[in-house]
Every structure is written in structure tokens, then in C-alpha cells.
matplotlib code that plots the C-alpha trace (Angstrom):
import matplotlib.pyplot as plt

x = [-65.8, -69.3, -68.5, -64.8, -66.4, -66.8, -64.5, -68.1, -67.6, -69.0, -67.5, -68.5, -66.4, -65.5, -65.6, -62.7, -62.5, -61.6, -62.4, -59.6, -60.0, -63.0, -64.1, -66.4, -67.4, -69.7, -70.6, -70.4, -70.8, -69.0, -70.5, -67.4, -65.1, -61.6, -58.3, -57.6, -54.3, -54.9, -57.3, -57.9, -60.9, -61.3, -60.5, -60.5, -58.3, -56.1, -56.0, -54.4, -50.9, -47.9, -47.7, -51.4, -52.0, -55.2, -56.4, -57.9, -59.5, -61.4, -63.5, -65.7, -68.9, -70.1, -74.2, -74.4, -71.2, -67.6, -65.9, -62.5, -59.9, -58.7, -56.0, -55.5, -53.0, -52.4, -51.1, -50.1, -52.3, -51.0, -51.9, -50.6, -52.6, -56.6, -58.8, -57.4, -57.8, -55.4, -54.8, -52.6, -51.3, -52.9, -50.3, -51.8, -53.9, -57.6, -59.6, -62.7, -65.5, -68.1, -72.0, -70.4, -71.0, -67.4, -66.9, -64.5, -63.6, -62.0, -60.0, -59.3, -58.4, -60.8, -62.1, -61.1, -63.8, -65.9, -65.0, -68.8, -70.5, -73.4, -76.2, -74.0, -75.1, -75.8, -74.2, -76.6, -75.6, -73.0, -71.7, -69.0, -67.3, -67.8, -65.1, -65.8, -68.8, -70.5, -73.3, -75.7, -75.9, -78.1, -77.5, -74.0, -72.3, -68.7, -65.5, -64.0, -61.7, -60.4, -58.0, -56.4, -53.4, -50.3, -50.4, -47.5, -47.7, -45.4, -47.1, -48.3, -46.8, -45.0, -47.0, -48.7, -46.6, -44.7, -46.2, -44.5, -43.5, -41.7]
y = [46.5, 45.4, 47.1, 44.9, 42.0, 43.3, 46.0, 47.7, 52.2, 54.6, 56.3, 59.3, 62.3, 64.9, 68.4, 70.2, 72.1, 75.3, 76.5, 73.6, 69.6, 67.7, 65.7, 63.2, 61.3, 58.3, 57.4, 54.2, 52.1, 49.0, 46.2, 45.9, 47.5, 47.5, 49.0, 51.1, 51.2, 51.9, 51.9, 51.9, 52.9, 51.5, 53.8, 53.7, 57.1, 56.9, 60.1, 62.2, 63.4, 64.7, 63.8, 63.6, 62.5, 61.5, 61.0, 58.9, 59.8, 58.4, 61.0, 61.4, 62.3, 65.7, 65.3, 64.0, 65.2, 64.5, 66.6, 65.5, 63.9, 60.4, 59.5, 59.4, 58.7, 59.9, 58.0, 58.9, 58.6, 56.2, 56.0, 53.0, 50.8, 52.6, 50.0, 49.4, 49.7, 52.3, 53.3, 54.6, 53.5, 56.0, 58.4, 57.3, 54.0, 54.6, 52.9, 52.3, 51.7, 49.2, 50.4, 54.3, 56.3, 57.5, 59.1, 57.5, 60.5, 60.9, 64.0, 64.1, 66.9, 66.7, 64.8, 61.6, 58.8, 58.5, 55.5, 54.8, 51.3, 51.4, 49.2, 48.9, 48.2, 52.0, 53.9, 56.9, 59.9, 61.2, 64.3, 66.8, 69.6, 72.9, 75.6, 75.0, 73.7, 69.7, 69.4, 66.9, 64.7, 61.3, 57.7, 56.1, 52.7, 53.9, 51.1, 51.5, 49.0, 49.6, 47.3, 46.2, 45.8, 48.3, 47.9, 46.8, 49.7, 51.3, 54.0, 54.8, 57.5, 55.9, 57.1, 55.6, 52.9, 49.2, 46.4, 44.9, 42.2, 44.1]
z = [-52.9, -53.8, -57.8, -58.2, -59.8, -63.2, -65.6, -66.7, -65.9, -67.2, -70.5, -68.8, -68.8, -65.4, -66.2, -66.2, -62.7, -63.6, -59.5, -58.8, -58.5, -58.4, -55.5, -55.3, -52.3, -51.5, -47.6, -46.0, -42.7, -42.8, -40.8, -38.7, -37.2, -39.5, -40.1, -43.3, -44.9, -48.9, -51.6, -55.1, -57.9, -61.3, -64.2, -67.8, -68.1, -71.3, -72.8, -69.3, -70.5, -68.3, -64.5, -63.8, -60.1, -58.5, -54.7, -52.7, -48.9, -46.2, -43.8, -41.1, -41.1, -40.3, -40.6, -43.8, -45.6, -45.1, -41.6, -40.9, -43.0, -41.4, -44.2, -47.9, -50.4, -53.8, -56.9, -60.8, -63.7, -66.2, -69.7, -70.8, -68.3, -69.0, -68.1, -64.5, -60.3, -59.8, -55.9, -53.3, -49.8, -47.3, -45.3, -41.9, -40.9, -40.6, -38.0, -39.3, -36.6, -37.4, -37.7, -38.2, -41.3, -43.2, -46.5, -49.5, -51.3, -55.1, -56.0, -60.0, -61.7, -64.6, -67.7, -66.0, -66.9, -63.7, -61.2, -61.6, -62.9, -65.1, -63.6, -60.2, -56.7, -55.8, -52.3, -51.4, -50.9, -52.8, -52.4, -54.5, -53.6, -55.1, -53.4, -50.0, -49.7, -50.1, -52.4, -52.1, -55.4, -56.3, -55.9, -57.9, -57.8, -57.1, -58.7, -54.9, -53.0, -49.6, -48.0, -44.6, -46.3, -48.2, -51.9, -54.3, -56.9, -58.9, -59.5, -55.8, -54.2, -51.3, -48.3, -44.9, -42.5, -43.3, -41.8, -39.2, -40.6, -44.1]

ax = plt.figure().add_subplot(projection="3d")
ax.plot(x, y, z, "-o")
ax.set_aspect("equal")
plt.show()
């Protein structure tokens, strides 16, 4: 969360993916050891039309590019709130282990303003996926949040576990 204190992005544009989706994704290590249950990036999409969904996952790491999905969620597109942390709860809790590298990956499906802030504290590498394959890409500073917690969302796709306490 290290990009959540401002509403700055990028006013740049995805291509469209005409081989599918895009996916972007940024590693991390957290300093400790935590448990995952939803996320959310900051988008200024407004000009999407229909039911436009977007995804959010977590991954290991495979020597220096995502290996093995751990969770992810997905969540609609919604033009009248642009500007906005938009997110999903994950289908399964992700144990994150402290001092291990994972990958936060985005799947859009194309011109969606990038989840990117100018000037931003930058996570290196990033990768994106072209077909089947991981290609290595430069420094970004990714509008990411990942929480302990579900989210409240009405636009979420209802996926992962209640708390115990719900």
C-alpha cells in the first residue's frame, strides 16, 4: 500500500489484447508473515461499457516470475465511480510468508488506465504476460492494496470465506 496516499495514476492507456487479457504483475516480500483475504488497485476507468470485469491475484514465485496461483478475486468495472480503489475478495485465504518474494497480479482486458502512479515509490520487477509466457518489464509504482480483511463491495464478485465472526 505504499501508492494509497494520493489519487495521482497514470492517464495512460492498455492496449487492447487482441491474444486475450492483459496481465500485469509486480513482486513483493512483505516484512512479515500475513494472511491475505482481498485486494483492490486504483483506477480511473470511465469510458469501459457493458459488464467489464477485472482481476486481481497473488502468486508465487517461480525464479523471478509468477509460478503458482495462491488466490484471486475478480470484480466489475464501473463507470460511474472512475477515479476509485476498486477490488475483490480472494476465492481462497493467502498466507503470505514474511521475507518471501510473491507476485500481485492485474488481469484487465484492455484500454483500462494503468493502476500506475506517476512519480510513485517504484516495485522492481514487473512482469506481463504475453500467451504463455512472463516478460520481463522495468521499474512501476503499482495503486495496489492488499488486506487481512473481506471487503464491503457491491460490485465484488462474492468469492473467498466469511470471517468467523459474520
Amino acid at each position: 500500500a505504499t501508492n494509497d496516499l494520493t489519487v495521482a495514476v497514470s492517464t495512460s492507456v492498455s492496449g487492447y489484447g487482441f491474444a486475450g487479457e492483459n496481465t500485469r504483475a509486480w513482486k513483493i516480500s512483505p516484512v512479515t508473515s500475513m494472511l491475505i483475504q482481498s485486494g483492490q488497485l486504483f483506477t480511473r476507468n470511465n469510458t469501459l461499457t457493458g459488464s467489464i470485469y477485472m482481476t486481481m491475484e497473488i502468486w508465487t514465485d517461480n525464479n523471478g516470475t509468477p509460478g503458482v496461483r495462491l488466490g484471486g478475486g475478480s470484480w466489475r468495472i464501473v463507470n460511474s465511480r472512475p477515479f476509485a480503489w476498486q477490488g475483490a475478495n480472494f476465492d481462497a485465504p493467502v498466507a503470505l510468508a514474511g521475507g518471501t518474494s510473491y507476485w500481485v497480479s492485474w488481469i484487465e482486458p484492455g484500454f483500462s488506465n494503468l493502476a500506475i502512479e506517476p512519480g510513485g515509490v517504484t516495485v522492481l520487477p514487473r512482469v506481463t504476460r504475453s500467451g504463455a509466457s512472463w516478460v520481463s518489464g522495468g521499474a512501476e509504482a503499482p495503486k495496489i492494496r492488499l488486506f487481512c480483511g473481506l471487503l464491503d463491495d457491491l460490485y465484488s464478485v462474492p468469492n473467498g470465506i466469511g470471517c468467523m465472526s459474520s
